[in-house]
C-alpha positions as CSV (number, residue, x, y, z in Angstrom):
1,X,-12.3,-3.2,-20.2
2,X,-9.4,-4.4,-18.0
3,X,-6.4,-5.3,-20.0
4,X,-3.4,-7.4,-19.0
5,X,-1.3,-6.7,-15.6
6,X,-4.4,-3.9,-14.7
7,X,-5.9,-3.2,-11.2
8,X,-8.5,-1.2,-13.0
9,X,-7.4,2.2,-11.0
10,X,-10.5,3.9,-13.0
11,X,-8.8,5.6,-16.3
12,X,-10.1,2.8,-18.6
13,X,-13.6,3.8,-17.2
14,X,-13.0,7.4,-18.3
15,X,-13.8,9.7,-21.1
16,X,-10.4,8.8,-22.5
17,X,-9.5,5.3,-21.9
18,X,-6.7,6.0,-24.0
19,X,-5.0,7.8,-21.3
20,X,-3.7,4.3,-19.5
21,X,-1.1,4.5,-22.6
22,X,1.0,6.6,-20.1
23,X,-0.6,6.8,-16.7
24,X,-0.4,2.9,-15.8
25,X,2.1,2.2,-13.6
26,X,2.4,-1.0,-15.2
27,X,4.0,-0.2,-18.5
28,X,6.6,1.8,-18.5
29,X,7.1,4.2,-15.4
30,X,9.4,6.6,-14.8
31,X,9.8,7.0,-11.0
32,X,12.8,9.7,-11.2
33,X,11.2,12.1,-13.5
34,X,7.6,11.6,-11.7
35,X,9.7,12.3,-8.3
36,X,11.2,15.6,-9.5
37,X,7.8,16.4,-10.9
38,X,5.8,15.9,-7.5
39,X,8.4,16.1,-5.0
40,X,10.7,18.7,-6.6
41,X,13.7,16.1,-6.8
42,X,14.2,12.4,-6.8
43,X,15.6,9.9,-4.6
44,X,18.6,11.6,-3.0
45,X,21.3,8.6,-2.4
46,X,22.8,10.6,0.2
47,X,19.8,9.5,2.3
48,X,20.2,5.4,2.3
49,X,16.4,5.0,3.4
50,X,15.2,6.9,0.6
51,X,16.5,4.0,-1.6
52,X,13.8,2.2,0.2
53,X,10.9,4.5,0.8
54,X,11.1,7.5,-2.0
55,X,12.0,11.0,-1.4
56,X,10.4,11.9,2.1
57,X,11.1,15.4,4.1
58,X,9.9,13.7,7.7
59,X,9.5,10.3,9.2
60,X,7.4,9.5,12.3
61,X,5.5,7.3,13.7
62,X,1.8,9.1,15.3
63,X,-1.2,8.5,16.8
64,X,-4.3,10.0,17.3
65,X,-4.7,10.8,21.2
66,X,-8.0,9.9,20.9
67,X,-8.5,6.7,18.3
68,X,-11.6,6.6,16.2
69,X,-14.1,4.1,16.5
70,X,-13.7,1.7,13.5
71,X,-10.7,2.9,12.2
72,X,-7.6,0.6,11.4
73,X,-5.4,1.8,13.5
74,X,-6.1,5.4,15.0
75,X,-8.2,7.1,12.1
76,X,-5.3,9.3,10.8
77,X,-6.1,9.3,7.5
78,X,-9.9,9.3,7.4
79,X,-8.7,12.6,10.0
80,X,-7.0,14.1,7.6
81,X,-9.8,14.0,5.3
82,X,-12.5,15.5,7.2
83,X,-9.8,18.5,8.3
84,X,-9.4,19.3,4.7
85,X,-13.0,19.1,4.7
86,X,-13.5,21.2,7.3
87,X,-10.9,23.5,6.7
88,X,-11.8,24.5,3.2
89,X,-8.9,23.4,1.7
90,X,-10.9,21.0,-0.8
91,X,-14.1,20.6,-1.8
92,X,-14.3,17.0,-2.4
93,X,-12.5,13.8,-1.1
94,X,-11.7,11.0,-3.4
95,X,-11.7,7.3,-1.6
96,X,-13.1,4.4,-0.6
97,X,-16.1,3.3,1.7
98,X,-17.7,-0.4,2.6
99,X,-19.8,-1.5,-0.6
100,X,-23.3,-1.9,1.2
101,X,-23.8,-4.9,-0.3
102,X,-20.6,-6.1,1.4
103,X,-18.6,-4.6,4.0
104,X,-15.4,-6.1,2.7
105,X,-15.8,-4.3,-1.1
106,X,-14.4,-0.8,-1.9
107,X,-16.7,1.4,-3.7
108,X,-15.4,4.4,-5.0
109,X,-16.9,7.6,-3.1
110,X,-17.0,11.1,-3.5
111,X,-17.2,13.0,0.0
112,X,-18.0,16.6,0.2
113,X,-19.0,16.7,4.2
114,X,-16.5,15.7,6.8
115,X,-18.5,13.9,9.2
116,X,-18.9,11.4,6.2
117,X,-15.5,10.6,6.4
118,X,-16.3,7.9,9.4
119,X,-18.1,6.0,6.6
120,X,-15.1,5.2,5.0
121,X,-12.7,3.8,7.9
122,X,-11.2,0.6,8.2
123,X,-9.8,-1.5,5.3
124,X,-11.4,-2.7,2.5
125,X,-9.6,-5.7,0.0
126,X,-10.4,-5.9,-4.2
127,X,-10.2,-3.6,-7.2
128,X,-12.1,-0.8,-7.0
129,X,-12.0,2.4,-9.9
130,X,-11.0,4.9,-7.7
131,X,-10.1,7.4,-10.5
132,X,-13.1,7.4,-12.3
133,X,-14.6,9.9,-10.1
134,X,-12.4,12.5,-10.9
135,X,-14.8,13.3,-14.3
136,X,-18.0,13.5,-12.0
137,X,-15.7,15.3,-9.2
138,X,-14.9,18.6,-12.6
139,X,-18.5,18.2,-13.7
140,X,-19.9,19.4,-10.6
141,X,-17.4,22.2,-10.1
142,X,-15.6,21.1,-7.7
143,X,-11.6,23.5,-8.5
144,X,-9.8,21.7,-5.2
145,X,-10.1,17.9,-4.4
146,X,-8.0,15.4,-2.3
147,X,-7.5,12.0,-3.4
148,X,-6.8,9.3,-0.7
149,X,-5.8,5.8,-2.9
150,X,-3.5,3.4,-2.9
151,X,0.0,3.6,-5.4
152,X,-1.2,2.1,-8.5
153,X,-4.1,4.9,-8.5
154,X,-2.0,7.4,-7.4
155,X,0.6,6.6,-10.4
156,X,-2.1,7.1,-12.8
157,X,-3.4,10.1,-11.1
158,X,0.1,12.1,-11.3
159,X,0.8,10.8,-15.1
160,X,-2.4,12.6,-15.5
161,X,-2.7,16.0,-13.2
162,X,-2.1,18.4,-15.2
163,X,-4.6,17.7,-17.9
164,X,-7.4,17.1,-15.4
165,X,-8.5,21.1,-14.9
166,X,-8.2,21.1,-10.7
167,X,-7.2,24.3,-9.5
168,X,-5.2,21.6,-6.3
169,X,-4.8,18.2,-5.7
170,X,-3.8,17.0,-2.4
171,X,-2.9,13.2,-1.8
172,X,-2.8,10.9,0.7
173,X,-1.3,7.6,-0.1
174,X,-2.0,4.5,1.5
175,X,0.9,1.6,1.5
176,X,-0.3,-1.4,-0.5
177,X,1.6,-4.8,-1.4
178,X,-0.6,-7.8,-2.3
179,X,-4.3,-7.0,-2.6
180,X,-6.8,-9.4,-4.3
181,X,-10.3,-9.7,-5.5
182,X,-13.3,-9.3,-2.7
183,X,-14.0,-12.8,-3.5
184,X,-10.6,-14.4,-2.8
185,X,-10.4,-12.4,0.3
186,X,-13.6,-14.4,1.4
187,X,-12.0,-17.4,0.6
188,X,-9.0,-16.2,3.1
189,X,-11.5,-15.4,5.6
190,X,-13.7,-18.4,5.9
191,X,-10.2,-20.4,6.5
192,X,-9.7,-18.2,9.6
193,X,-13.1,-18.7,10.9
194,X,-15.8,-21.1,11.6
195,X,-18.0,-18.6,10.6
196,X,-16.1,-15.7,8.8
197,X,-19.3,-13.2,8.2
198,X,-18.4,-12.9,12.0
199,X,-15.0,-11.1,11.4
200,X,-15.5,-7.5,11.4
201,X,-11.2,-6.6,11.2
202,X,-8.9,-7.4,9.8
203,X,-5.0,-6.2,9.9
204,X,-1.6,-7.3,9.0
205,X,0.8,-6.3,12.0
206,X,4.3,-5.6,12.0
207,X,4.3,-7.7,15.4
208,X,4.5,-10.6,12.6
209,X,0.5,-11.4,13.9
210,X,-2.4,-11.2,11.7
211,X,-5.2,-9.3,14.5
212,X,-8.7,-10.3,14.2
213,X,-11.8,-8.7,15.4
214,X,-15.1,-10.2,15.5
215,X,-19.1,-9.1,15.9
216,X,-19.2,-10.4,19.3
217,X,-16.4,-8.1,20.9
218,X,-14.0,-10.7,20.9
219,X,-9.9,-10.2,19.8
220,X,-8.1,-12.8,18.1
221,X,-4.2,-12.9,17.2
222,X,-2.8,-15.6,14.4
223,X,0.7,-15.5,14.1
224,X,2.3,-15.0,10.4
225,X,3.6,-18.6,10.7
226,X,0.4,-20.0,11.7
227,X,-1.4,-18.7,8.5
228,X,-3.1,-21.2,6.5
229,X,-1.6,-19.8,3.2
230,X,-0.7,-23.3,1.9
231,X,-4.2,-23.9,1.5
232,X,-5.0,-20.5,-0.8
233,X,-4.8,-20.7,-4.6
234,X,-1.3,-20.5,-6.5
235,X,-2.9,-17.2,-8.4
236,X,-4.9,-15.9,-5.1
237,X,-2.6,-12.6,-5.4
238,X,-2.5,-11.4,-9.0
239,X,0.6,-10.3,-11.0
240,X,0.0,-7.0,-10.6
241,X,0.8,-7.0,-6.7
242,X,3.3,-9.5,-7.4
243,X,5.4,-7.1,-9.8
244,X,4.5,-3.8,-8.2
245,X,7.1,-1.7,-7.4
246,X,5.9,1.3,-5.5
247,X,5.3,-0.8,-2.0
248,X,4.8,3.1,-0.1
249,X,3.2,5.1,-2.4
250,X,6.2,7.5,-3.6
251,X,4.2,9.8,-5.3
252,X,1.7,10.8,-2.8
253,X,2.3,13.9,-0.5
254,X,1.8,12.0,2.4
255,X,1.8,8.6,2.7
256,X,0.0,6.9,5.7
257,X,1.0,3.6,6.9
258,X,2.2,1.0,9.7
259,X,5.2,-0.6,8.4
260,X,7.7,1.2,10.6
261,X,4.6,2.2,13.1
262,X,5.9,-0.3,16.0
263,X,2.6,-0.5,16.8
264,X,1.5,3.0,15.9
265,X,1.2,4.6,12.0
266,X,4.2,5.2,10.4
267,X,4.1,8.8,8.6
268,X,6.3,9.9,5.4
269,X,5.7,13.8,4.7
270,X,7.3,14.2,0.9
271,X,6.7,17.4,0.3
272,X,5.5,21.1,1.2
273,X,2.1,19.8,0.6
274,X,2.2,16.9,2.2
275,X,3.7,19.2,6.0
276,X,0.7,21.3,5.4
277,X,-2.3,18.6,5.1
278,X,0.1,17.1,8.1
279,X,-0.9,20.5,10.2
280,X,-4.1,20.3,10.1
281,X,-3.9,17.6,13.4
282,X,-2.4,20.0,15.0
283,X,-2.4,18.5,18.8
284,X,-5.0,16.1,17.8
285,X,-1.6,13.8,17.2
286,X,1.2,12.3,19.2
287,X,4.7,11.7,17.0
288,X,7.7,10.7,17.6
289,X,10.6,9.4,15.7
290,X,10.5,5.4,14.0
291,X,12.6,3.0,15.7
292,X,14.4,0.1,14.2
293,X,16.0,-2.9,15.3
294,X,16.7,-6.8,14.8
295,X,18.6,-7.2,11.4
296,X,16.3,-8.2,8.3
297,X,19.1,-10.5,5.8
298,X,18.9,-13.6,7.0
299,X,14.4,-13.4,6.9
300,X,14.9,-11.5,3.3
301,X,17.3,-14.1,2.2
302,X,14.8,-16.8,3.4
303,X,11.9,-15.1,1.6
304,X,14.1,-14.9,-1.6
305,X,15.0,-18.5,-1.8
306,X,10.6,-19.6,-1.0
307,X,9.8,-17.1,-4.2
308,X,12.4,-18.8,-6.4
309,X,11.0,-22.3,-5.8
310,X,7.1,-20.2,-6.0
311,X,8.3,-18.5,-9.4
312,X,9.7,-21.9,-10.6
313,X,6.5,-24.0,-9.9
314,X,7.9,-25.6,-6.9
315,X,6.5,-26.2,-3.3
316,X,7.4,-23.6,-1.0
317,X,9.5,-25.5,1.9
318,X,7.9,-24.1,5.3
319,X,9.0,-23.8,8.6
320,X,8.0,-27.7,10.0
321,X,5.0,-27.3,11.7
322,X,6.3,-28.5,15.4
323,X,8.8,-25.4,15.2
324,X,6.2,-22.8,14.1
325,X,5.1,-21.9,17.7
326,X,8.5,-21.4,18.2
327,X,10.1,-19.1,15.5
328,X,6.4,-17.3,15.9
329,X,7.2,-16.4,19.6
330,X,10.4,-15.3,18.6
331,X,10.7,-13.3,15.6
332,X,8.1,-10.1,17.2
333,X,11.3,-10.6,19.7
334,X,14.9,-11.3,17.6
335,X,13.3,-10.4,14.2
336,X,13.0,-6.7,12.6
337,X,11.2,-4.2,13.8
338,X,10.0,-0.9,13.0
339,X,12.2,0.9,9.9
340,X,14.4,-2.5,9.6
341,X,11.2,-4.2,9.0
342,X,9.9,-1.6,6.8
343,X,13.0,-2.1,5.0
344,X,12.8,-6.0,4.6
345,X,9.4,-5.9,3.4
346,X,10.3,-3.2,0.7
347,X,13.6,-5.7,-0.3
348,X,10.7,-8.4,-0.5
349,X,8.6,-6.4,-3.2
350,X,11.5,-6.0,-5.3
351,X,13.1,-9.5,-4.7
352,X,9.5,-10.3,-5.9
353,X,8.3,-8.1,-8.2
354,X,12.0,-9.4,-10.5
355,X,11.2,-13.1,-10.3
356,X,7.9,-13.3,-11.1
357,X,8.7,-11.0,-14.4
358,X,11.3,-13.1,-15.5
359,X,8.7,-16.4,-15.0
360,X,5.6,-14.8,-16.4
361,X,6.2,-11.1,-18.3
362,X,10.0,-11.6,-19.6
363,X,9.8,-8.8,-21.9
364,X,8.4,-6.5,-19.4
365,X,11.0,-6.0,-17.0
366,X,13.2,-3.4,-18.7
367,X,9.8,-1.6,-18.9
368,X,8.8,-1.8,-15.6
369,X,11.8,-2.2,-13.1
370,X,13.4,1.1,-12.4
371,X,16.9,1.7,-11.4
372,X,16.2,1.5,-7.1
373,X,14.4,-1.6,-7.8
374,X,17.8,-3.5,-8.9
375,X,19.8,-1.6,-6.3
376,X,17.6,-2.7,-3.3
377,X,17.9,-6.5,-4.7
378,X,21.6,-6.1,-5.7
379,X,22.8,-6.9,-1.8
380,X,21.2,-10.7,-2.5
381,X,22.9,-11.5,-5.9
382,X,20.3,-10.6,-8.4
383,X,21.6,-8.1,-11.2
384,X,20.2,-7.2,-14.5
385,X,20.3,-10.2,-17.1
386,X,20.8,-9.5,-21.2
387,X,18.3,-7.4,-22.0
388,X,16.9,-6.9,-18.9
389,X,17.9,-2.8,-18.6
């Protein structure tokens, strides 16, 4: 049964439920320790964008030269899945393919062939129990698995390695920020469409555009500021996402996402293991290193005052509509981009994840909030209150 501040990652569904004591992310985490354990160290402050993105060995931002049909953006990590498949190097994949009974629902798969990796491209949105596969994955012998989830599963999945019998666990992490329930993702869609069972894509850009594919071929493009998000319920993202303070998935080997992409995927290699399932493109994939630009205070600052007024009960005050087409032409061009907008989105989370707790969870932030959470707000005057740390 899901308990309070969960996004039902699978344990609870296990053998021993118990085991979300110490493996949820959402009671008392300890991101340092978990670092040294996965990674071999922590954060090293010596490297400023570690403070924002976890301990990483290379940063890029890659393509596949030849894109996958159906994929997000090129297919890299659905790729990486079928090479380990291929290779040998596991014998099952952990992740998520389209629920048949909608396309928009992750269901929990276990994929021992690679060509049925394809299944499983493109983005789903809603809870889905991910790590209750891994009992069915030891009953059927499998020694060497990889595990492709998002951060709350992957918390659960390190706090938990070791006890789990794998002779290697290989993970690739997915970035994730505000997800919701299947049917409050519906509820987004239909106000984006006449008819929303048209929209077959979906995708958040860092060009500040929401893209939109639909069934007949066409392309659509809504601009961030042009979002109907005024008319979506007050509680359409859940705590959890609002409080969640591992936006880019700091404990997986490699983490796979589009924050700092510029229009590509943005890559974060953490570790040995992560360099080796990285290798396995060989030439398949173009890199090259993440730009940034535009400065990110003065959007950060905005979004800081919007979630105080959210947090308090209060309207959010939005930009008046006749200057929308405006600021939305212009932030892809004066706003930041690539690693500065990685950066801002990362100051968001934590800006976010403090306010809400203090509103709704109080007693939970000295729990929850490690120490790189309170140094990435510190910059916008917010500091640990009494009791607090």
């Amino acid at each position: 049964m899901r308990r309070d501040l969960c996004t039902d990652c699978g344990v609870s569904r296990t053998a021993r439920p118990g085991d979300c004591g110490h493996a949820c992310q959402f009671l008392k985490p300890d991101y340092p320790a978990m670092e040294r354990r996965v990674h071999g160290r922590a954060r090293d402050p010596a490297r400023p964008d570690e403070r924002f993105f976890g301990p990483f060995q290379q940063m890029v931002r890659a393509a596949l030269k030849a894109p996958r049909p159906g994929a997000q953006w090129t297919g890299i990590t659905t790729r990486l899945g079928e090479r380990l498949l291929e290779t040998g190097m596991v014998d099952a994949v952990l992740t998520m393919a389209p629920d048949p009974s909608d396309v928009w629902r992750p269901k929990p798969v276990l994929v021992t062939k690679p060509e049925a990796m394809a299944q499983c491209r493109g983005m789903r949105m809603g809870w889905a129990p991910l790590l209750a596969l891994l009992e069915p994955a030891r009953a059927q012998g499998f020694e060497k698995i990889a595990v492709i989830g998002i951060p709350c599963q992957i918390h659960a999945l390190r706090a938990l390695e070791d006890d789990l019998g794998f002779e290697k666990i290989y993970v690739v992490g997915t970035p994730c920020s505000d997800n919701t329930t299947t049917e409050r993702f519906h509820e987004f869609l239909a106000l984006l469409a006449d008819d929303p069972s048209t929209i077959t894509y979906l995708e958040f850009r860092a060009d500040y555009c929401v893209e939109l594919r639909f069934s007949d071929g066409s392309e659509k493009r809504v601009p961030f500021l042009m979002l109907p998000l005024s008319k979506l319920p007050r509680d359409f993202f859940p705590l959890t996402c609002r409080t969640c303070v591992d936006y880019t998935n700091t404990l997986a080997d490699i983490t796979v996402g589009y924050m700092g992409g510029e229009g590509e995927q943005w890559l974060l290699v953490r570790n040995d293991r992560g360099a080796e399932i990285l290798s396995l493109l060989g030439d398949e994939v173009r890199t090259a290193p993440p730009g940034s630009a535009g400065k990110r205070a003065a959007p950060v600052k905005g979004f800081l005052k919007n979630t105080e007024r959210a947090a308090g009960g209060l309207p959010v005050r939005g930009t008046p509509n006749f200057l929308r087409p405006l600021v939305a032409w212009l932030m892809p061009k004066i706003g930041p981009r690539g690693l500065e907008f990685a950066r801002a989105r990362v100051e968001m989370k934590a800006i976010e994840t403090i306010l809400h707790l203090r509103r709704e969870r109080p007693r939970r932030i000295r729990h929850m909030v490690p120490q790189h959470v309170w140094d990435l707000v510190a910059p916008y005057g917010i500091s640990p209150g009494e009791g607090e740390k």
